[in-house]
N, C-alpha and C positions, 0 to 999 in steps of 0.2 A: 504494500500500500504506500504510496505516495502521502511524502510530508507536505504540510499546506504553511506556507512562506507567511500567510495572514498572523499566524501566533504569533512573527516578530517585527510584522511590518507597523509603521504609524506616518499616517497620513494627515494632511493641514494643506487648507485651501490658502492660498495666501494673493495677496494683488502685487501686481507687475506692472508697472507702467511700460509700454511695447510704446517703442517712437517712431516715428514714419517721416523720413524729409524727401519732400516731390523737388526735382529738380529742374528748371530749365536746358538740360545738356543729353547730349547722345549718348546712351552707353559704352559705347567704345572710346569715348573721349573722357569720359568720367573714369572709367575704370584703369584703361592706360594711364592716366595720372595719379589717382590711388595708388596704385601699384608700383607705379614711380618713386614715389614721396616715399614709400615705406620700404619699399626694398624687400627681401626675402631675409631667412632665417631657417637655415636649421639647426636642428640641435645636437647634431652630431658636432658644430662648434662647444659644445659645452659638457661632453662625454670624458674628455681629457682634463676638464677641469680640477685643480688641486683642493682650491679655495675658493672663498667667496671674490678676492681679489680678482684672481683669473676667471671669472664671471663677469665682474662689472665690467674688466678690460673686453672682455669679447663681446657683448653687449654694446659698449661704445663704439668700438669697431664695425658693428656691422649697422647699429641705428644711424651713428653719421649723423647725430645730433638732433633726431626724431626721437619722440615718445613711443615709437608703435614698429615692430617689422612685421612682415606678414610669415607667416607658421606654416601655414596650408590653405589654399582657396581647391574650391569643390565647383565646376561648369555645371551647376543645375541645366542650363538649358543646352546643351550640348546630352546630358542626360536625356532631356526629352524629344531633340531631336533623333540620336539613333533608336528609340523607340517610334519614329514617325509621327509625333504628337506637333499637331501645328495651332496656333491659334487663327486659324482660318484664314482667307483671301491666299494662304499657299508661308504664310508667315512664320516665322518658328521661333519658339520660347528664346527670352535670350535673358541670363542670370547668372549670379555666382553668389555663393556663400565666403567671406572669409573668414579665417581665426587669426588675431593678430595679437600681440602684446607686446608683454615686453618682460622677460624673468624676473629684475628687479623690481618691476611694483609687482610682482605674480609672490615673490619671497617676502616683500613687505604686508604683506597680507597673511601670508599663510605661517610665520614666525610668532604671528598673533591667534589663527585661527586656521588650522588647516584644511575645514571645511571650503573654504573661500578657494581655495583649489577645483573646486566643481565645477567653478564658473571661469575658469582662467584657462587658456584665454579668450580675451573677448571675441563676441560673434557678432557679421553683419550679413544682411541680405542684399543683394544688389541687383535690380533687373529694369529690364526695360520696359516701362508702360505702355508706353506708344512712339513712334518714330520723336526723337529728339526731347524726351521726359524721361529718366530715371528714376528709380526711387532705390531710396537707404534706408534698412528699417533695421530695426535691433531692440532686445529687451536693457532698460536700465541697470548697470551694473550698481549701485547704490542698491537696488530694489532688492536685484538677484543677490548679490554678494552682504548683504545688509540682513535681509531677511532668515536668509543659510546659515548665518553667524549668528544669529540673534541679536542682533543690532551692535557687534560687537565695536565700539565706538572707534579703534587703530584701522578695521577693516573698512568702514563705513567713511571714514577720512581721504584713505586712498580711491574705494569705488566713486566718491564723488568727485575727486579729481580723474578719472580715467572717465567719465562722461560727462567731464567737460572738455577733455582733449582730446578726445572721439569726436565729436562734435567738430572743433578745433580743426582735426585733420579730414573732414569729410568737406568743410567750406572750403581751406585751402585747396584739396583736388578740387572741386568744382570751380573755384577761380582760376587756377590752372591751366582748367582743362578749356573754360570759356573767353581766357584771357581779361578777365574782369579782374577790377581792382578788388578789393573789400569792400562789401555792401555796408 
């Protein structure tokens, strides 16, 4: 007979603010400057690591003076293209997921509350609306990582600074990418 997982599980509904930014830009002009700004990261830079030193140093190294490199991004709509899924008139999905951060605010958090590890690192949605609109959507890192922690006040300090510099680097790509100054 099969054990039933309920005897240890505990559940709690909790609110999330989920934010949405519509953008005036092409997707392919939004995202190649994204992706620009932040640059890549893997973490097979930080397998050889000794110390926390040899952390920060690899970390500056490859942010190059950004808050954010990117981890992993995932082609949602590239997904749904080789399944032949189109959003009609012959059009096909166009999206990505990415996971971005950064280990030192990922270690300033979780030195405090390891839970806050769950949510590290951050996640966005990225797709196309309609020919030349974008949108950026993502759940609140305060919310998620506030919440997880139990409002744990060191964790809650950093999550609201990483969504405000989420934010931060989501304007600069769309200035970027539209050659606009700061609105």
């Amino acid at each position: 007979m099969a054990s039933s997982i309920d005897q240890f599980k505990k559940t709690e509904a909790q609110s999330i603010r989920h934010i949405t930014i519509t953008l005036p830009v092409s997707f392919t002009a939004f995202t190649d400057a994204f992706e620009a700004k932040l640059g890549r990261i893997s973490m097979s830079l930080f397998r050889n690591s000794k110390s926390f030193h040899d952390y920060e140093t690899a970390t500056a190294e490859v942010n190059g003076g950004e808050p954010f490199a990117i981890s992993n991004n995932y082609n949602h709509g590239y997904l749904a293209t080789i399944r032949n899924q189109d959003i009609g008139e012959g059009k096909k999905r166009v999206g990505k997921r990415y996971d971005f951060g950064n280990v030192l605010f990922a270690s300033s958090m979780t030195v405090h509350d390891i839970r806050a590890g769950q949510y590290a690192p951050l996640t966005m949605l990225v797709w196309e609306a309609k020919e030349g609109e974008t949108v950026c959507q993502w759940d609140s890192a305060e919310d998620l990582m506030g919440k997880g922690t139990e409002g744990n006040p060191e964790v809650v300090k950093v999550a609201e600074m990483l969504d405000r510099e989420r934010e931060t680097v989501v304007m600069e790509a769309f200035e970027t990418a539209t050659g606009k100054e700061k609105l």
